[in-house]
C-alpha positions as CSV (number, residue, x, y, z in Angstrom):
1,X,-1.9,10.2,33.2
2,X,-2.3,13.9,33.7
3,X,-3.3,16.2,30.6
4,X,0.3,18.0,30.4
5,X,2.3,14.6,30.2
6,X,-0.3,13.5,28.2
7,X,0.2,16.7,25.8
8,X,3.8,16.1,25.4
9,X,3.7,12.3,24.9
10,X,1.8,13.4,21.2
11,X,4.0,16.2,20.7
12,X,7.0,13.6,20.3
13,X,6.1,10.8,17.4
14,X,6.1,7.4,17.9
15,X,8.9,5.0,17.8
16,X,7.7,3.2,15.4
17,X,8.5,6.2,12.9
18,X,11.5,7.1,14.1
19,X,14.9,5.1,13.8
20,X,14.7,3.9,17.3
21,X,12.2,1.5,16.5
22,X,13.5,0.1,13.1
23,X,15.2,-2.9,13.1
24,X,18.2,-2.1,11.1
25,X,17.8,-5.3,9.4
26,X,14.5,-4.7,8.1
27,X,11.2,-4.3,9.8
28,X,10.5,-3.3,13.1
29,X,12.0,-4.2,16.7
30,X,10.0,-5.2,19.4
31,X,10.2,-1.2,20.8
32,X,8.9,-0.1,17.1
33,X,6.2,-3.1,17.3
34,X,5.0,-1.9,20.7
35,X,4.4,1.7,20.2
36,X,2.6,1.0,17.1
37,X,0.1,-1.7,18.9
38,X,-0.5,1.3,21.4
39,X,-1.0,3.9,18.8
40,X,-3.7,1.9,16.5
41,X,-5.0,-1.0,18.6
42,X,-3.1,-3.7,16.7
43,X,-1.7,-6.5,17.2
44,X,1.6,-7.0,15.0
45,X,3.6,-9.8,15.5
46,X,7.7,-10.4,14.5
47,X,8.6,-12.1,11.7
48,X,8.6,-15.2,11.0
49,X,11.5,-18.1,9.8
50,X,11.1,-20.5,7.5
51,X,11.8,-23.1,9.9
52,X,9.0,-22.5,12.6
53,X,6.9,-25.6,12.7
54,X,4.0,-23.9,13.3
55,X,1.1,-24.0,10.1
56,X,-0.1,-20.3,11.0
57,X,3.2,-19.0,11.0
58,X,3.8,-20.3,8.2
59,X,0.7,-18.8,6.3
60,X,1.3,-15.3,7.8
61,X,4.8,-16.1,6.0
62,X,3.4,-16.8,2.6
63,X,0.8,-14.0,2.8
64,X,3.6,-11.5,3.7
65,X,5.6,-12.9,0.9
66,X,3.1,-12.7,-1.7
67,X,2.2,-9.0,-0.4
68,X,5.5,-8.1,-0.4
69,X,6.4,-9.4,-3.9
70,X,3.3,-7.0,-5.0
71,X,5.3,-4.0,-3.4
72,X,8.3,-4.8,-5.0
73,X,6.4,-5.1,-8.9
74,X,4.8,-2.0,-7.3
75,X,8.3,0.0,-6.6
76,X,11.0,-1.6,-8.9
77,X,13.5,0.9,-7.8
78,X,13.1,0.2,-4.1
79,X,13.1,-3.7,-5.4
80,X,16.8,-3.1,-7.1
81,X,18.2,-1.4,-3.5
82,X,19.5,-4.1,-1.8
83,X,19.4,-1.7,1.6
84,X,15.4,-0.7,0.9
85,X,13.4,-1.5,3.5
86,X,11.3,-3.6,1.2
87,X,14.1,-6.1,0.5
88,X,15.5,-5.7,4.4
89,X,11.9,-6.9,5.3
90,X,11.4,-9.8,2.6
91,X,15.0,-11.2,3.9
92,X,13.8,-11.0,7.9
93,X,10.9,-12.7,6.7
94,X,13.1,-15.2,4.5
95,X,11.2,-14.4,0.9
């Protein structure tokens, strides 16, 4: 990609900051997920059910879980909102 398109792609923020790439049930969509793995290198993944079969789901499940309980001990008034992100996430994730 040329410099000038380049220039105006980090003039406008990523979509993983802006609404467009919130789920509005907590989280990110797959839009929100996918300009984030561009912008830091990562890898993130969507959530995951309680009833996936698979064992490593099911540990990223508990380990999200457990982190997110921390958050919530952490922020108790983002814990009481029922429409924080924090509790829109733990619910996705079934927590």
């Amino acid at each position: 990609m040329d410099k000038e398109g380049d220039k105006i792609r980090r003039l406008k923020s990523e979509a993983w900051t802006r609404k467009e790439g919130k789920n509005p049930e907590g989280g990110l969509n797959a839009k929100g997920r996918a300009s984030y793995n561009r912008a830091h290198g990562a890898n993130l993944k969507p959530p995951v059910k309680k009833g996936d079969p698979s064992e490593a789901n099911q540990a990223r499940r508990r380990s999200f879980c457990a982190r997110s309980a921390g958050q919530a001990k952490m922020y108790p008034k983002a814990a009481r909102d029922p429409d924080s992100r924090l509790n829109k996430a733990r619910r996705a994730w079934d927590c």
